[in-house]
C-alpha positions in Angstrom: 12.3 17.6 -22.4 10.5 17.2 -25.4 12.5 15.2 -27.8 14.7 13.7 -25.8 15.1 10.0 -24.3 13.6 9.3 -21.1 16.5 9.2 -18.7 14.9 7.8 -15.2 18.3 9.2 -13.6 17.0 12.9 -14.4 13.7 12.7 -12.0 14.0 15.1 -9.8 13.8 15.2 -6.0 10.0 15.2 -4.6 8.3 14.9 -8.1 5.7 11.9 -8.3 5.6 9.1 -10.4 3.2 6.4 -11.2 4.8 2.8 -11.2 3.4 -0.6 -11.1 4.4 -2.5 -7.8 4.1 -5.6 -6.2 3.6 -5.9 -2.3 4.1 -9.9 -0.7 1.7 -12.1 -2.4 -0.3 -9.7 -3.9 -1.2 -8.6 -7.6 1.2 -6.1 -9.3 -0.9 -2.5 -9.0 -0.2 1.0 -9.9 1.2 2.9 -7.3 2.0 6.8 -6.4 5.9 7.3 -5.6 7.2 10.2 -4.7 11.1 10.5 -5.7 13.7 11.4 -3.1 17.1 10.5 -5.4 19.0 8.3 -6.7 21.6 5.4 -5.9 23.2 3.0 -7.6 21.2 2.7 -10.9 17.9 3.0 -8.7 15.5 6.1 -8.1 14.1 6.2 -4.0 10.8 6.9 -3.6 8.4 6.6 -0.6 5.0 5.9 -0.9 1.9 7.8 -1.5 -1.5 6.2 -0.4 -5.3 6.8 -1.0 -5.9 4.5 2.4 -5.6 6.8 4.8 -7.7 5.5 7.6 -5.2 4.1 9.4 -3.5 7.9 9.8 -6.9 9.9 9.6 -8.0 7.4 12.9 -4.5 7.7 14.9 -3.3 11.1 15.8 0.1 9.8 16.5 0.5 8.7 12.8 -0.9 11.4 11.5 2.0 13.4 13.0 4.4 11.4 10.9 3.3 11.8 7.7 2.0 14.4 5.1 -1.4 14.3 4.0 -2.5 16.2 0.9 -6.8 17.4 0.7 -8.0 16.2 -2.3 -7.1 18.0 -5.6 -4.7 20.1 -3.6 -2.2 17.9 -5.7 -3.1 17.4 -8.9 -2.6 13.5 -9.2 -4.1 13.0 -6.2 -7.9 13.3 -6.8 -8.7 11.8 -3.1 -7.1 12.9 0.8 -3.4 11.1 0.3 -1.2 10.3 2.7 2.5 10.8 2.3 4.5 8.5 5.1 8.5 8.6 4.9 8.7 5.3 6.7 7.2 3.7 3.5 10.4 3.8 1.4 11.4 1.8 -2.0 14.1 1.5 -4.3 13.2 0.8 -7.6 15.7 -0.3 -10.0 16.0 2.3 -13.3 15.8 -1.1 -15.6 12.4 -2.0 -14.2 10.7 1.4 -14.9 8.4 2.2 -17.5 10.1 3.5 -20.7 8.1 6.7 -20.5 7.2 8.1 -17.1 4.9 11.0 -16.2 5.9 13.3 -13.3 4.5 15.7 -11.3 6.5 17.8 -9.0 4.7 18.9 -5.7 4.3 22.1 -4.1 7.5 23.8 -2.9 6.5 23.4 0.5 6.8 19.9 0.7 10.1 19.6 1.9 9.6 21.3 4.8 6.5 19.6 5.7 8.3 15.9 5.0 10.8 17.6 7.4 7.9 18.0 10.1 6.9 14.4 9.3 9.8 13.1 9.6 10.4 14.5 13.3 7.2 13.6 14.2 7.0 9.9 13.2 6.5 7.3 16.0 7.9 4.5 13.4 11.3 5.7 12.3 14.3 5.4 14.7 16.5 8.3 15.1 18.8 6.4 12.6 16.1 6.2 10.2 15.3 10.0 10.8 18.7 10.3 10.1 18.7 8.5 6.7 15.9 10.2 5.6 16.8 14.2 6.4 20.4 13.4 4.7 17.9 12.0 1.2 16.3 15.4 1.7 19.5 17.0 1.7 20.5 15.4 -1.4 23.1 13.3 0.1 22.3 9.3 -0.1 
C-alpha cells in the first residue's frame, strides 16, 4: 500500500520478487523469486530462470517445471522456467528495503501443482513439502 512501510512478511503467495543472490563462489546477481510463504522471519521462494536449455532440451524436466513464453509474464521478457526443486529461504533482514512484486496469473497454482507431480528431482517427501507450501501450511 501506498504510504505504508514495506513489511516483507506481507508478500503474498506466488507473487515475484527481484533479489540479489549469491550461488557457491560466484558473484552476487539479481535474481527472479517467486514467493511461496513465510517461516520463521524468512519469505520461501523458488527460483525463476532465463536458462532454460537444460528443460527446453529434456522432456523429463520439462515435466517438472513451469515455463512461462515470453511476455506472457510481465517481468519475464524471455521463455522462463519456473522449477519447484529450486527452493530458497531468504531471511526478511537481508531483503531490499523496498521490493517490487508482481503476482502471476491465477492459474499458476494449479500448473506448479502439475509440476510438482511431474518432477523426476523431488522425492515424494519433497512433493510432499512442497504441495503443503501451496496449501499455505509450512
Amino acid at each position: 500500500m501506498a504510504g505504508q512501510p514495506f513489511d516483507p512478511a506481507n508478500l503474498p503467495q506466488f507473487s515475484v520478487i527481484h533479489v540479489r543472490t549469491v550461488f557457491g563462489d560466484e558473484e552476487p546477481s539479481w535474481k527472479m523469486w517467486v514467493v511461496l510463504g513465510h517461516q520463521d522471519g524468512c519469505v520461501v521462494c523458488i527460483k525463476a530462470t532465463s536458462q532454460t536449455g537444460f528443460y527446453e532440451n529434456n522432456p523429463a524436466m520439462r515435466e517438472g517445471c513451469v515455463m512461462f513464453q515470453p511476455g506472457e509474464v510481465r517481468c519475464f521478457p524471455q521463455l522462463t522456467a519456473i522449477d519447484p526443486e529450486n527452493r530458497k529461504a531468504f531471511p526478511y533482514r537481508d531483503l531490499p528495503k523496498q521490493l517490487a512484486a508482481e503476482m502471476l496469473p491465477p492459474g499458476f497454482r494449479e500448473q506448479l501443482l502439475r509440476a510438482i507431480e511431474g518432477s523426476p528431482k523431488l522425492s515424494r517427501k519433497g512433493k510432499r513439502l512442497m504441495r503443503a507450501w501451496i496449501a499455505g501450511a509450512s
